[in-house]
PQR file of N, CA, C, O and H, with PARSE charges and radii, in Angstrom:
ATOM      1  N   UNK A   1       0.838  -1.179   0.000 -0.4000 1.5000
ATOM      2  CA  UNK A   1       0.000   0.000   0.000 -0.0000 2.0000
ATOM      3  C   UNK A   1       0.884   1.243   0.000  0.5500 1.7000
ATOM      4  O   UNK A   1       1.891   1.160   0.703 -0.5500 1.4000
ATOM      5  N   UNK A   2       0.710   2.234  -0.579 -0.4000 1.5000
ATOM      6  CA  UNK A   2       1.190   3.540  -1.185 -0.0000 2.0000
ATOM      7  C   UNK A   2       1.377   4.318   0.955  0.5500 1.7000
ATOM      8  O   UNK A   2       0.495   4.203   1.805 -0.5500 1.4000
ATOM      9  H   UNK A   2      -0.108   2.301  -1.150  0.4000 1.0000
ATOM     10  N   UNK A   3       1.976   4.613   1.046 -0.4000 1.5000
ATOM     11  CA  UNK A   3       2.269   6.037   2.209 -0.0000 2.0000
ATOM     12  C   UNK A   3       3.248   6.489   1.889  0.5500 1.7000
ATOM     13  O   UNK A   3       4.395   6.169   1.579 -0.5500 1.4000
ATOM     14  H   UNK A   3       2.693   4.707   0.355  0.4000 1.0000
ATOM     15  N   UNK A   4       2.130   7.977   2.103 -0.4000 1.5000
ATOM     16  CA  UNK A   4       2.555   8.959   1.766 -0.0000 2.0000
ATOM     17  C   UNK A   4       3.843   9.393   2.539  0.5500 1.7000
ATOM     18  O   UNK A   4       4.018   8.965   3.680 -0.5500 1.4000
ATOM     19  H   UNK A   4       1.198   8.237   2.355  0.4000 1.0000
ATOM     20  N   UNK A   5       4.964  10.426   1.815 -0.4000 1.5000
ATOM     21  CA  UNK A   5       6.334  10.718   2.588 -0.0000 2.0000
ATOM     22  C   UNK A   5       5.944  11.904   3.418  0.5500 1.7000
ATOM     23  O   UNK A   5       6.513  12.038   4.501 -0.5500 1.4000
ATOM     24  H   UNK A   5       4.823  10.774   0.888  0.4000 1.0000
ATOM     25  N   UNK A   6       5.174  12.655   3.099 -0.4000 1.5000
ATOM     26  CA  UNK A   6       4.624  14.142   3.721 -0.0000 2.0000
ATOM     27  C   UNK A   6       3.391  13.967   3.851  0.5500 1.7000
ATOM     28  O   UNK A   6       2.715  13.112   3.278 -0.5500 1.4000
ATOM     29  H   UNK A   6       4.712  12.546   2.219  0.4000 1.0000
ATOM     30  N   UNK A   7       2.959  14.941   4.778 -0.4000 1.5000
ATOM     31  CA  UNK A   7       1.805  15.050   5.267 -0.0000 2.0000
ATOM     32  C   UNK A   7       0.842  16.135   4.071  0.5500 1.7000
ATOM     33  O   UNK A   7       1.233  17.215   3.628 -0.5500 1.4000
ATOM     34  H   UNK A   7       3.508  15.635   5.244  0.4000 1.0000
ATOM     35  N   UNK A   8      -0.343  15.515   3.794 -0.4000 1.5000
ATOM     36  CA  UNK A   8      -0.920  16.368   2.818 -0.0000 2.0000
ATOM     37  C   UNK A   8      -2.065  17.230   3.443  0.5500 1.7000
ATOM     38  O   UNK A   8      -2.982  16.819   4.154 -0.5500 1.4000
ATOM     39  H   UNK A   8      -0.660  14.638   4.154  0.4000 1.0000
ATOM     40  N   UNK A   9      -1.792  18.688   2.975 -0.4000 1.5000
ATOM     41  CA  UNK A   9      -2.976  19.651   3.369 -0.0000 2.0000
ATOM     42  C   UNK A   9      -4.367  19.171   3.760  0.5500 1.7000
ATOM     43  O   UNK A   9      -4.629  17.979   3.598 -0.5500 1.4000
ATOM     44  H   UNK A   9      -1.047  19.022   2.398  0.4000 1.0000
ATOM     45  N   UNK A  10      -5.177  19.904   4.206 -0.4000 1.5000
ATOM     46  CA  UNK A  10      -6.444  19.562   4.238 -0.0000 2.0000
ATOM     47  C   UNK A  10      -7.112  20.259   2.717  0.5500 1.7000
ATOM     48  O   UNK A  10      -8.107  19.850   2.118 -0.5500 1.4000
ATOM     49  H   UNK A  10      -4.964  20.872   4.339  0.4000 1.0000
ATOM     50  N   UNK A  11      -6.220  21.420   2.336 -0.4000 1.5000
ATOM     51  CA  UNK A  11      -6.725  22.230   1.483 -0.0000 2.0000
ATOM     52  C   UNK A  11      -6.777  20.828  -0.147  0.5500 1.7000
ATOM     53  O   UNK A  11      -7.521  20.836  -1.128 -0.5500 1.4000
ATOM     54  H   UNK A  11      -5.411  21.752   2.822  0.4000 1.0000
ATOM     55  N   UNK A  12      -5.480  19.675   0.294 -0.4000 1.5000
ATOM     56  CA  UNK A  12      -5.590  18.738  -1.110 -0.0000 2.0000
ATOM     57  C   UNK A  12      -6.016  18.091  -1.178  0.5500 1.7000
ATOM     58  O   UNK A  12      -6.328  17.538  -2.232 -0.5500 1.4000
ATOM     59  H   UNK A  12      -4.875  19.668   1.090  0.4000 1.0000
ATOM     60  N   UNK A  13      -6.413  17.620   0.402 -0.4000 1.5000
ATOM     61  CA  UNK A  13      -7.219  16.626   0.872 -0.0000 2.0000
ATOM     62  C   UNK A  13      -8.452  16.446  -0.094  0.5500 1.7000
ATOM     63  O   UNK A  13      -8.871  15.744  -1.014 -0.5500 1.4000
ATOM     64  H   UNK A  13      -6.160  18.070   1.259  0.4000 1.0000
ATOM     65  N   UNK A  14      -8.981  18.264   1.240 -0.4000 1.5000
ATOM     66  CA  UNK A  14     -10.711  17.905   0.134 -0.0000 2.0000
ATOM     67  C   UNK A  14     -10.654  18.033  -1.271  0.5500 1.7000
ATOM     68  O   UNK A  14     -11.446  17.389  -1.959 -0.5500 1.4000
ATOM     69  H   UNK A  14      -8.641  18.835   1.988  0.4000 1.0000
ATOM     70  N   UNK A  15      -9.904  18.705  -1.732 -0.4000 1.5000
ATOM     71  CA  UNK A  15      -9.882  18.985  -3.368 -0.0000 2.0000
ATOM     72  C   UNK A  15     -10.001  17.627  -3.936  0.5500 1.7000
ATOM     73  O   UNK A  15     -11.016  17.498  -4.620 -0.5500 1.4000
ATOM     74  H   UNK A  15      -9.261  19.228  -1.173  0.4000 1.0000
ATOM     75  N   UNK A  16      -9.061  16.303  -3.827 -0.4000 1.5000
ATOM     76  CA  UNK A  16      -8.397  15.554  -4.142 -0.0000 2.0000
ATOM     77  C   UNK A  16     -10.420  14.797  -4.392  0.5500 1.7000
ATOM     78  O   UNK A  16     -11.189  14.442  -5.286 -0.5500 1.4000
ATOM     79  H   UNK A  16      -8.237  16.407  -3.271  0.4000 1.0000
ATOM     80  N   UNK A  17     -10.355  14.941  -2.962 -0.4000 1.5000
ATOM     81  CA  UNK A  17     -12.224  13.972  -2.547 -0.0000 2.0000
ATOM     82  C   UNK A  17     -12.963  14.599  -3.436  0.5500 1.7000
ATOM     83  O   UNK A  17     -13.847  13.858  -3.868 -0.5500 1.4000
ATOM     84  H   UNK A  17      -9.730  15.230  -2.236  0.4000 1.0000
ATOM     85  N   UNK A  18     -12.969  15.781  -3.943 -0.4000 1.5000
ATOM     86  CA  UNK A  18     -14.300  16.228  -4.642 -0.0000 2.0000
ATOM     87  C   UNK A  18     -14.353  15.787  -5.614  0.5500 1.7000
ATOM     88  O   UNK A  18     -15.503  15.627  -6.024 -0.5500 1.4000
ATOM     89  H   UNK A  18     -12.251  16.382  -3.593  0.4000 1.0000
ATOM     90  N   UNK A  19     -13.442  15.426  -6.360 -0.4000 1.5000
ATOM     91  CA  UNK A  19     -13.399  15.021  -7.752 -0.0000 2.0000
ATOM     92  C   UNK A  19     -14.298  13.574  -8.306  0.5500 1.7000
ATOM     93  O   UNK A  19     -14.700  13.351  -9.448 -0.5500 1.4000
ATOM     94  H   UNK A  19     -12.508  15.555  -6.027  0.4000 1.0000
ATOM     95  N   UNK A  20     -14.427  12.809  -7.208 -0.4000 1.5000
ATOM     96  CA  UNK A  20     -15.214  11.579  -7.183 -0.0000 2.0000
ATOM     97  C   UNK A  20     -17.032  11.933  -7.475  0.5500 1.7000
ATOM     98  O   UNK A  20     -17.828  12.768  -7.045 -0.5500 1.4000
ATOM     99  H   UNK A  20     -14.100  12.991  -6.280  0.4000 1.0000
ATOM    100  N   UNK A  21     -17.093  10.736  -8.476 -0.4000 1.5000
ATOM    101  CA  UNK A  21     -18.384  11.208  -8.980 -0.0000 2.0000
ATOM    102  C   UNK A  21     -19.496  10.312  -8.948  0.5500 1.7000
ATOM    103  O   UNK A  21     -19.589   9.984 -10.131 -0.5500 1.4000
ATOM    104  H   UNK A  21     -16.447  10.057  -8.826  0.4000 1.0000
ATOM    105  N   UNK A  22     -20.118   9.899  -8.516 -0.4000 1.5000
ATOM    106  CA  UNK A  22     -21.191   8.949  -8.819 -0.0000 2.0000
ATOM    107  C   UNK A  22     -21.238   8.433 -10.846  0.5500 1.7000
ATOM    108  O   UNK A  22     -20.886   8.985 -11.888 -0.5500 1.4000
ATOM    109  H   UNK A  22     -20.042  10.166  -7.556  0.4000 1.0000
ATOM    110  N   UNK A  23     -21.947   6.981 -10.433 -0.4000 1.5000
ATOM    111  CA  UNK A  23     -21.783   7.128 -12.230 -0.0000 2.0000
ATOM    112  C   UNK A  23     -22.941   6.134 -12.193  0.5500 1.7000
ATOM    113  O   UNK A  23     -22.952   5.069 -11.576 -0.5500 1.4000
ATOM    114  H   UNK A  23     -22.233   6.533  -9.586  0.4000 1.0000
ATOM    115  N   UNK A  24     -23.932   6.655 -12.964 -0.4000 1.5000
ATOM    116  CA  UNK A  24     -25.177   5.788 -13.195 -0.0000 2.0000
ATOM    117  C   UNK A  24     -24.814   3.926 -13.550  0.5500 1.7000
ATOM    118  O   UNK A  24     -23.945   3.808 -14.413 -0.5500 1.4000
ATOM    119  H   UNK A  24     -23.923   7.521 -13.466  0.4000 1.0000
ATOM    120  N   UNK A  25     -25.144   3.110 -13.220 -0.4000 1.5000
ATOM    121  CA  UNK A  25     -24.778   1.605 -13.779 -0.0000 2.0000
ATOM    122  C   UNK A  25     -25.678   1.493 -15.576  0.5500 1.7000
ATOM    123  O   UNK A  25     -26.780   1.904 -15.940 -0.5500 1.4000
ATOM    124  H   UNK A  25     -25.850   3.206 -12.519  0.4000 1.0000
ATOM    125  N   UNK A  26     -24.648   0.800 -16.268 -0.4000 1.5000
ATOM    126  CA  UNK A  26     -25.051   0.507 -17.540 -0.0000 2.0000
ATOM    127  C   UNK A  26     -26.076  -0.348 -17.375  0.5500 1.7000
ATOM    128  O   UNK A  26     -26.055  -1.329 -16.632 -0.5500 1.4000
ATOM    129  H   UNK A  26     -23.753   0.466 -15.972  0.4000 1.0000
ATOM    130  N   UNK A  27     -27.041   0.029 -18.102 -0.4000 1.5000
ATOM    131  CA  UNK A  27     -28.317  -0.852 -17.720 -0.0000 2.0000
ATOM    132  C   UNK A  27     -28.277  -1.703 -19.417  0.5500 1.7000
ATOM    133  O   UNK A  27     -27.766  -1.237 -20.435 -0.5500 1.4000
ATOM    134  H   UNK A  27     -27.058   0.826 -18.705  0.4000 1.0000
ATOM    135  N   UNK A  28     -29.065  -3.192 -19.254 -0.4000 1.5000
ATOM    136  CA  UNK A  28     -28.939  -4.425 -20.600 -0.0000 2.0000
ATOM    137  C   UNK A  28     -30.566  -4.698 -20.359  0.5500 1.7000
ATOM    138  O   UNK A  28     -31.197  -4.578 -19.308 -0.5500 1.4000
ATOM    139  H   UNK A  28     -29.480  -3.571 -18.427  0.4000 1.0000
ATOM    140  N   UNK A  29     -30.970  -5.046 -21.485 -0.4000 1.5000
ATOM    141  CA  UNK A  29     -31.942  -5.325 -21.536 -0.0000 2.0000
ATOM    142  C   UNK A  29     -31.918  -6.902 -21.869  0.5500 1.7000
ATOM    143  O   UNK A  29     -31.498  -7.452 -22.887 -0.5500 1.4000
ATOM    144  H   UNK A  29     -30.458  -5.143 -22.338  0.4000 1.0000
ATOM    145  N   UNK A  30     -32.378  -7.356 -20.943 -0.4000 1.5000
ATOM    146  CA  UNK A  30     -32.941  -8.806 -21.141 -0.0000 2.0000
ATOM    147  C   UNK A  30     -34.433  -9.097 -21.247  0.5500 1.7000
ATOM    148  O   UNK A  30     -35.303  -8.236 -21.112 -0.5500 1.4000
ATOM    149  H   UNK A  30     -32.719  -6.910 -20.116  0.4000 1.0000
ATOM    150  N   UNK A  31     -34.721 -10.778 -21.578 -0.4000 1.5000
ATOM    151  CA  UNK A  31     -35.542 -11.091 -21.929 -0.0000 2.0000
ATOM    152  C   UNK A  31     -36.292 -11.886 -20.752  0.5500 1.7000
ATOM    153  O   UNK A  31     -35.657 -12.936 -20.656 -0.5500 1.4000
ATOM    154  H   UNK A  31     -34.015 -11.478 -21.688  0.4000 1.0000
ATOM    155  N   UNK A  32     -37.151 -11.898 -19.975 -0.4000 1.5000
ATOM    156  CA  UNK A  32     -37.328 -13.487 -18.990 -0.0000 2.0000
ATOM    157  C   UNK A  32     -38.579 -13.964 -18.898  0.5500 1.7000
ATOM    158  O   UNK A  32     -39.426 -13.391 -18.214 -0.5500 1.4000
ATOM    159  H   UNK A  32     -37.667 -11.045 -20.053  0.4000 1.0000
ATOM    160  N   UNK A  33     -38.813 -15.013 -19.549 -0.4000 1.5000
ATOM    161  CA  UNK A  33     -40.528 -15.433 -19.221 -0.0000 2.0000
ATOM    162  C   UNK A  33     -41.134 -14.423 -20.669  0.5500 1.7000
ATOM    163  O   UNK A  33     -42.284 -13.987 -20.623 -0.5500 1.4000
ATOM    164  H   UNK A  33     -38.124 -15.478 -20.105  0.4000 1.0000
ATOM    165  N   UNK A  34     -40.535 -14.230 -21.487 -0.4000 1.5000
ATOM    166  CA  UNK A  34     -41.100 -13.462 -22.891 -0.0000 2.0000
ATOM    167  C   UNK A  34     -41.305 -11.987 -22.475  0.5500 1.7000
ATOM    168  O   UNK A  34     -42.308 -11.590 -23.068 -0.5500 1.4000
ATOM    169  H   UNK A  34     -39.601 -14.585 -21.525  0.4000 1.0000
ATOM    170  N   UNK A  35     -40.757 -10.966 -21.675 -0.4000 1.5000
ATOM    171  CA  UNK A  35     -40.841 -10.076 -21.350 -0.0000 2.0000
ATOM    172  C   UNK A  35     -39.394  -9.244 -21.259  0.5500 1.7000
ATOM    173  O   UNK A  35     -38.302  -9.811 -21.302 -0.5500 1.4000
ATOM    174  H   UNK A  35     -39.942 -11.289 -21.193  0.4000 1.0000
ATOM    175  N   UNK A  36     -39.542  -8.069 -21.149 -0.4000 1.5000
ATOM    176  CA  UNK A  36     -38.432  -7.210 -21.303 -0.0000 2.0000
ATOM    177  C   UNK A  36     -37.790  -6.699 -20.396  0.5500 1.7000
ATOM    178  O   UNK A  36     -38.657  -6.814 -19.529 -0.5500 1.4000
ATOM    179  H   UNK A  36     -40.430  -7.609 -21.114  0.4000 1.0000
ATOM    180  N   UNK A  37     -36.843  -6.153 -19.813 -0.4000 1.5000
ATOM    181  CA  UNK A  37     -36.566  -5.925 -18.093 -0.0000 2.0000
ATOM    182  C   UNK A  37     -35.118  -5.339 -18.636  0.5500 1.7000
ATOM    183  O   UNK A  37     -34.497  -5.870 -19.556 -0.5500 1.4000
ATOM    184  H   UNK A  37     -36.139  -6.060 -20.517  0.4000 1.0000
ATOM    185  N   UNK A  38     -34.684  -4.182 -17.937 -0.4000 1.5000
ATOM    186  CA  UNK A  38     -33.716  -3.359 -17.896 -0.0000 2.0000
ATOM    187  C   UNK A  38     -32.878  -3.604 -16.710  0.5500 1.7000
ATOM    188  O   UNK A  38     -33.434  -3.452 -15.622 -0.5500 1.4000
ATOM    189  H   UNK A  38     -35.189  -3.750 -17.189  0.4000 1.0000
ATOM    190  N   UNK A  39     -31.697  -3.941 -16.725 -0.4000 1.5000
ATOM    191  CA  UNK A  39     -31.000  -4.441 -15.618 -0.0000 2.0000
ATOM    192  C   UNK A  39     -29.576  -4.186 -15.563  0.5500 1.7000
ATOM    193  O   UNK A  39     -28.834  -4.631 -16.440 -0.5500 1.4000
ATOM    194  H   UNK A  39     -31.245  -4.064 -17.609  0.4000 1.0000
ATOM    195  N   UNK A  40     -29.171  -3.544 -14.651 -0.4000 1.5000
ATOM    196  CA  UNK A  40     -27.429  -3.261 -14.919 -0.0000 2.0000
ATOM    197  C   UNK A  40     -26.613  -4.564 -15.057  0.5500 1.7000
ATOM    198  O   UNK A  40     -26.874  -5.631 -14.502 -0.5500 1.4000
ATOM    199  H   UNK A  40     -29.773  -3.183 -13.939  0.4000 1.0000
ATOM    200  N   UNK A  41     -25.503  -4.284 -15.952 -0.4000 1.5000
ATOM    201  CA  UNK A  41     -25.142  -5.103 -16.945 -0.0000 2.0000
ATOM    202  C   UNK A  41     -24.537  -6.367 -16.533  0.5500 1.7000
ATOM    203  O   UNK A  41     -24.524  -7.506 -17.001 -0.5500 1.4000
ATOM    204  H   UNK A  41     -25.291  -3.417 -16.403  0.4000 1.0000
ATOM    205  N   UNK A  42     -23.662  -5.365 -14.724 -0.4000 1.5000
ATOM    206  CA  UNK A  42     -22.989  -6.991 -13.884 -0.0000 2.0000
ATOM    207  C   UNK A  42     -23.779  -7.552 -13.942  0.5500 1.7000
ATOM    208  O   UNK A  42     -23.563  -8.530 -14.658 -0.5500 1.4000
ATOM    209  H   UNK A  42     -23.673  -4.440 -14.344  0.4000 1.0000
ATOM    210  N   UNK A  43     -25.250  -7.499 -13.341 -0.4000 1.5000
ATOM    211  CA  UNK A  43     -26.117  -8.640 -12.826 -0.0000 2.0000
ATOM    212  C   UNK A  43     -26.616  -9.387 -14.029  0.5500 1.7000
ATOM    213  O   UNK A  43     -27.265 -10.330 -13.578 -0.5500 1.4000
ATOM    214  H   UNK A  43     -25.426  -6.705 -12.759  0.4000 1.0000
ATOM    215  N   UNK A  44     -26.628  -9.421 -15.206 -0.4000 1.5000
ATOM    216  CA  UNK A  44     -27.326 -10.023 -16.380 -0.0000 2.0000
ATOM    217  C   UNK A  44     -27.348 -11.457 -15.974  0.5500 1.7000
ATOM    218  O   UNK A  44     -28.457 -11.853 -15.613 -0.5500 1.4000
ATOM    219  H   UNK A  44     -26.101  -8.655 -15.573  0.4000 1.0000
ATOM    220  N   UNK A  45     -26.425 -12.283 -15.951 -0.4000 1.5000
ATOM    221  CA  UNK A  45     -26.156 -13.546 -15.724 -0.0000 2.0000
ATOM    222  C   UNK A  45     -26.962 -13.515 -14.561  0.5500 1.7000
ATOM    223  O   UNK A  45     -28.070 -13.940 -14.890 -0.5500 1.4000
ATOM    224  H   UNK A  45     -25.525 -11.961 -16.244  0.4000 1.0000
ATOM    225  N   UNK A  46     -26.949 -13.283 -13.627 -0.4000 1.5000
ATOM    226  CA  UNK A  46     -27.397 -13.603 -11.917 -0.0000 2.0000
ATOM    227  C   UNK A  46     -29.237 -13.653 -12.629  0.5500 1.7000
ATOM    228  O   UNK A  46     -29.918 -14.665 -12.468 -0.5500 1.4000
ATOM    229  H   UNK A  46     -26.049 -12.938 -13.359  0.4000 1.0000
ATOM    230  N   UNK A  47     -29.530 -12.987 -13.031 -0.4000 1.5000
ATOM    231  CA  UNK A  47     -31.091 -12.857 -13.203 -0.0000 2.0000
ATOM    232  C   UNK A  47     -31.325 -13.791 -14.285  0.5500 1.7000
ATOM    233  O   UNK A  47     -32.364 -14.440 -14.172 -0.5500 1.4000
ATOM    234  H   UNK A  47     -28.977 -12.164 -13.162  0.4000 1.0000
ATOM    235  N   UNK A  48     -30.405 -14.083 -15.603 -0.4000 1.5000
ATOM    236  CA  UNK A  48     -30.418 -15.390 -16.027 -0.0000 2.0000
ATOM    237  C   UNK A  48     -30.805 -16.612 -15.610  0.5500 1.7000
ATOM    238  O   UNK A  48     -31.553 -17.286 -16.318 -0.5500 1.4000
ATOM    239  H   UNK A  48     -29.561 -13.555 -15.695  0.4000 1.0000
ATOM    240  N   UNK A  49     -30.353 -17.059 -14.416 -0.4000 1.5000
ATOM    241  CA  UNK A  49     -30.003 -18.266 -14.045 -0.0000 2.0000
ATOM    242  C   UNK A  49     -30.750 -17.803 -12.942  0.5500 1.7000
ATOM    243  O   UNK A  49     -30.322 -18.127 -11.834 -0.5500 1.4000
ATOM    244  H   UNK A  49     -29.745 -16.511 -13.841  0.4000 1.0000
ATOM    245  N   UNK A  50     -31.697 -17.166 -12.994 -0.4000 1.5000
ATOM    246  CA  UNK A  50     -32.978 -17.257 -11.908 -0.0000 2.0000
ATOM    247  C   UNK A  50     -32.163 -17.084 -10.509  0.5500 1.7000
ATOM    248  O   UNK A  50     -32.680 -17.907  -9.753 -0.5500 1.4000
ATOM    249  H   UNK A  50     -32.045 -16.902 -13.894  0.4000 1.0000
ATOM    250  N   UNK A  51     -31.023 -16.327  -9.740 -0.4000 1.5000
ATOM    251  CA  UNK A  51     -30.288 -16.120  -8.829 -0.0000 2.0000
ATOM    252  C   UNK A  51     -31.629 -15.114  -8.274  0.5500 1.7000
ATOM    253  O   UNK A  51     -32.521 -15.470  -7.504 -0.5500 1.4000
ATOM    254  H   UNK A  51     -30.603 -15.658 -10.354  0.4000 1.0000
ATOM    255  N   UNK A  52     -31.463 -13.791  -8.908 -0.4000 1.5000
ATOM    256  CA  UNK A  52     -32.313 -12.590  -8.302 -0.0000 2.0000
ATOM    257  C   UNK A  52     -33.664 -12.773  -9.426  0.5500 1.7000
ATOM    258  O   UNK A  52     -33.572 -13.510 -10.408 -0.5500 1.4000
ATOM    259  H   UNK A  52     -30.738 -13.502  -9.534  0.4000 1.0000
ATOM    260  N   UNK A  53     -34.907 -11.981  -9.102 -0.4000 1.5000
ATOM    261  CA  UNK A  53     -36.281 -12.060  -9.387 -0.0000 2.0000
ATOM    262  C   UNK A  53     -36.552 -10.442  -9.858  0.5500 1.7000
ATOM    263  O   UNK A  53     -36.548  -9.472  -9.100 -0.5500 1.4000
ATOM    264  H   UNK A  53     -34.981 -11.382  -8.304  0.4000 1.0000
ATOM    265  N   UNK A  54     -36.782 -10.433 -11.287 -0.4000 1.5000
ATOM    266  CA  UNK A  54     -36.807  -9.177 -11.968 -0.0000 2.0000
ATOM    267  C   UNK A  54     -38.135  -8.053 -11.002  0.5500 1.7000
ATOM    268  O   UNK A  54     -39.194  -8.663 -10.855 -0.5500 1.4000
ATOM    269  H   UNK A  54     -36.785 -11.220 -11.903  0.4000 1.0000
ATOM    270  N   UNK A  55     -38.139  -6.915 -10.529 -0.4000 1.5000
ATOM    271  CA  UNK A  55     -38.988  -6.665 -10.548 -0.0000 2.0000
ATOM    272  C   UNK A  55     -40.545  -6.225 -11.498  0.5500 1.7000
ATOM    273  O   UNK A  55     -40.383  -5.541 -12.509 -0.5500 1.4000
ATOM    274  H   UNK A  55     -37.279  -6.419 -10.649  0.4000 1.0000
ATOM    275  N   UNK A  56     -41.736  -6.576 -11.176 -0.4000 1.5000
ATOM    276  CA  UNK A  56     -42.647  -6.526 -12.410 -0.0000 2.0000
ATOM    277  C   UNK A  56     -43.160  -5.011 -12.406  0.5500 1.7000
ATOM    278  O   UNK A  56     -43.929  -4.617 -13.282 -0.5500 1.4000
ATOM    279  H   UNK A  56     -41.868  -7.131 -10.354  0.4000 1.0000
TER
END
């Protein structure tokens, strides 16, 4: 793990934190039971194989 040699500001601190952004999940459209369902893209397989239950 990276440590640091100097101590960093608070002023770079927060700067450094703001930059982080939320990011919507890629949503896939699958098929289940002849119907259509929008689902972010990790989970495709899991709702495949009947793991999780699409909401209707």
């Amino acid at each position: 793990m990276a440590v640091p040699k100097r101590k960093m500001s608070r002023s770079n601190t927060r700067h450094r934190r703001a930059q982080w952004k939320a990011v919507r999940p890629d949503l896939a459209t699958i098929t289940i039971d002849g119907r259509q369902y929008q689902v972010p893209r990790r989970l495709v397989r899991a709702y495949e194989r009947g793991l999780l239950l699409p909401e209707a």
